[in-house]
Backbone as CSV, one residue per row, in Angstrom:
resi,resn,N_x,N_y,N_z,CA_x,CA_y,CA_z,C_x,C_y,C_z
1,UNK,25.671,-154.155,166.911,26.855,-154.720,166.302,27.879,-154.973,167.410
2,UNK,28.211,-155.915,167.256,29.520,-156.473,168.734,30.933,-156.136,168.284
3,UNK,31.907,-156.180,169.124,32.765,-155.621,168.650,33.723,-155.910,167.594
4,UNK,34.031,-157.403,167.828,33.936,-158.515,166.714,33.686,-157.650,165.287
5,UNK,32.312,-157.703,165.415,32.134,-157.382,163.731,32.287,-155.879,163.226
6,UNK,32.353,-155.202,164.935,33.105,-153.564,164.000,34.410,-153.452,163.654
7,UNK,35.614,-154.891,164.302,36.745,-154.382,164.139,36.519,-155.264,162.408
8,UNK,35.686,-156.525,161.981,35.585,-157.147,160.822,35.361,-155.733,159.757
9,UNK,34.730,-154.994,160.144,33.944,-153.947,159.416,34.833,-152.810,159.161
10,UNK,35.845,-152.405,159.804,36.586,-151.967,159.446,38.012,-152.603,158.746
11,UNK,38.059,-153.916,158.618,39.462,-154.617,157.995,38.460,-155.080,156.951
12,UNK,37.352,-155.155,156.334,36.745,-154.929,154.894,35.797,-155.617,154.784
13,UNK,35.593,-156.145,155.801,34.086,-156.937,155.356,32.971,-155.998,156.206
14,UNK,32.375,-155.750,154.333,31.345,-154.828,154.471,30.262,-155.175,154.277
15,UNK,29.851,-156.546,154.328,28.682,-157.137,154.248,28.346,-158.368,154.861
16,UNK,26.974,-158.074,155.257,26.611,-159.577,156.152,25.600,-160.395,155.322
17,UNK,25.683,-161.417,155.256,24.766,-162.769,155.008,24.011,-163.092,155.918
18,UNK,22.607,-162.876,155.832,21.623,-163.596,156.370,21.528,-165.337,155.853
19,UNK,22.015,-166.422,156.535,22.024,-167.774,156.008,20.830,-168.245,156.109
20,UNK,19.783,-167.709,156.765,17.943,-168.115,156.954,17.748,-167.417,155.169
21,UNK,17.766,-166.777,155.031,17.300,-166.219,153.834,18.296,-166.440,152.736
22,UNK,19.371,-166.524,152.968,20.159,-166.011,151.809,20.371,-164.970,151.077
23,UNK,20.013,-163.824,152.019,20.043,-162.241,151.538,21.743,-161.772,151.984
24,UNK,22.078,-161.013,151.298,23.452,-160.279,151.533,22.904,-158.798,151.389
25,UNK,23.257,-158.080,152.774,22.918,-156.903,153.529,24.467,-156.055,153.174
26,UNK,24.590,-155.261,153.254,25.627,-154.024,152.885,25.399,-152.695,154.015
27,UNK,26.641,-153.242,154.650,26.207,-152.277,155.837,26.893,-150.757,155.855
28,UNK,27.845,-150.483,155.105,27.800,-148.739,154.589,26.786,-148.367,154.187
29,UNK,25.638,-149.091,153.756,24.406,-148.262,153.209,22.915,-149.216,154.402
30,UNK,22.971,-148.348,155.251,21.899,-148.841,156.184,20.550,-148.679,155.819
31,UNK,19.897,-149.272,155.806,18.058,-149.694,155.775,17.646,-149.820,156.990
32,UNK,16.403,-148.865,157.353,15.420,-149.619,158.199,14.929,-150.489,158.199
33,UNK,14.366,-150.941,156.758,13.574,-152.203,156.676,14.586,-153.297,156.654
34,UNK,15.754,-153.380,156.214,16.790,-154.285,156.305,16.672,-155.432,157.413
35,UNK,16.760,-154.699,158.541,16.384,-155.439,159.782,17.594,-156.436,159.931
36,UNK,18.827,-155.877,159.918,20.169,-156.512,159.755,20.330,-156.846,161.433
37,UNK,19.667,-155.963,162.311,19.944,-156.754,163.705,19.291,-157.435,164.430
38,UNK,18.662,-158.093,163.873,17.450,-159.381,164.283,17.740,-160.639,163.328
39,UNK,18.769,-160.245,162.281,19.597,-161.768,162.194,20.034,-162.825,163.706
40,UNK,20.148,-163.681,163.395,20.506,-164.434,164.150,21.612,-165.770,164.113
41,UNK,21.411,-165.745,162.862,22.254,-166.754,161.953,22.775,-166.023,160.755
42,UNK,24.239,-165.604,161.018,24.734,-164.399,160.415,25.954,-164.228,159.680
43,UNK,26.853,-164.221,158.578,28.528,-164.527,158.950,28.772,-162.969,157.788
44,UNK,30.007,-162.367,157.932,30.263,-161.222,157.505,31.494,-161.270,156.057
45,UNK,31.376,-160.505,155.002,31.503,-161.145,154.215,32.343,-159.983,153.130
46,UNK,34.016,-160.064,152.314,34.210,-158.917,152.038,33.574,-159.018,150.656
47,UNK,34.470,-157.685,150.170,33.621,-157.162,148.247,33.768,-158.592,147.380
48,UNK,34.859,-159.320,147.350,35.414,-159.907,146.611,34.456,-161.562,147.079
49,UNK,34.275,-161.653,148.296,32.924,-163.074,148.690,32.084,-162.667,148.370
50,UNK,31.614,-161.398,148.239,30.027,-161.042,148.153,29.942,-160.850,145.806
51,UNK,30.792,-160.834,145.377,31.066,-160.844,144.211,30.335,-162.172,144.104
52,UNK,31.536,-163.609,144.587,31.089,-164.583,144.129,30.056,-165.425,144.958
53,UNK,29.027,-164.424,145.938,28.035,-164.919,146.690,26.942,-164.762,145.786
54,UNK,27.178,-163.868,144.681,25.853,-163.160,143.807,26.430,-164.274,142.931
55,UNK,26.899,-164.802,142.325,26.938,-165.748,141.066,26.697,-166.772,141.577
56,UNK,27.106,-167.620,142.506,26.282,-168.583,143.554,24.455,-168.347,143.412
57,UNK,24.507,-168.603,145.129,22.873,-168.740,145.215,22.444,-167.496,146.290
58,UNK,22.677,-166.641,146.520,22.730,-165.768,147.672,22.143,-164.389,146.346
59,UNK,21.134,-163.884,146.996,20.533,-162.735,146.703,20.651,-161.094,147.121
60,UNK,21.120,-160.374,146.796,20.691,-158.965,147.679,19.732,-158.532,148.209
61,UNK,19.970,-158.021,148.880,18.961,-157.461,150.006,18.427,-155.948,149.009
62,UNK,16.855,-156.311,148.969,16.349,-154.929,147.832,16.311,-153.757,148.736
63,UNK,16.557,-153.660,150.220,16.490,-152.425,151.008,17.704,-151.310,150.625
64,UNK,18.844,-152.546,150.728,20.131,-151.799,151.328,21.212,-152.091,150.272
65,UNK,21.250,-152.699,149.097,21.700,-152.826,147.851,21.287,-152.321,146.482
């Protein structure tokens, strides 16, 4: 994680979007299988985007959600 997204991670965005998949990862609750750091194409995302990322087209991640 770069530093970027720990200071994001602490001002509330607690979740990342994989945009290859369309999975939304939740990073207070870590997975191994998640495999959240071999994204590559990535953007970070708070409670209230990730609300209306699930009524959209964006899926949870079954590891870490």
């Amino acid at each position: 994680m770069t530093l970027v997204e720990k200071i994001k991670k602490m001002l509330g965005y607690r979740y990342i979007v994989n945009l290859h998949t369309w999975e939304i990862h939740d990073l207070k609750n870590p997975h191994v299988n998640s495999k959240k750091d071999m994204m590559s194409d990535k953007k970070m995302i708070t409670k209230k985007q990730f609300n209306i990322n699930l009524e959209d087209r964006y899926n949870g991640c079954r590891w870490c959600l």
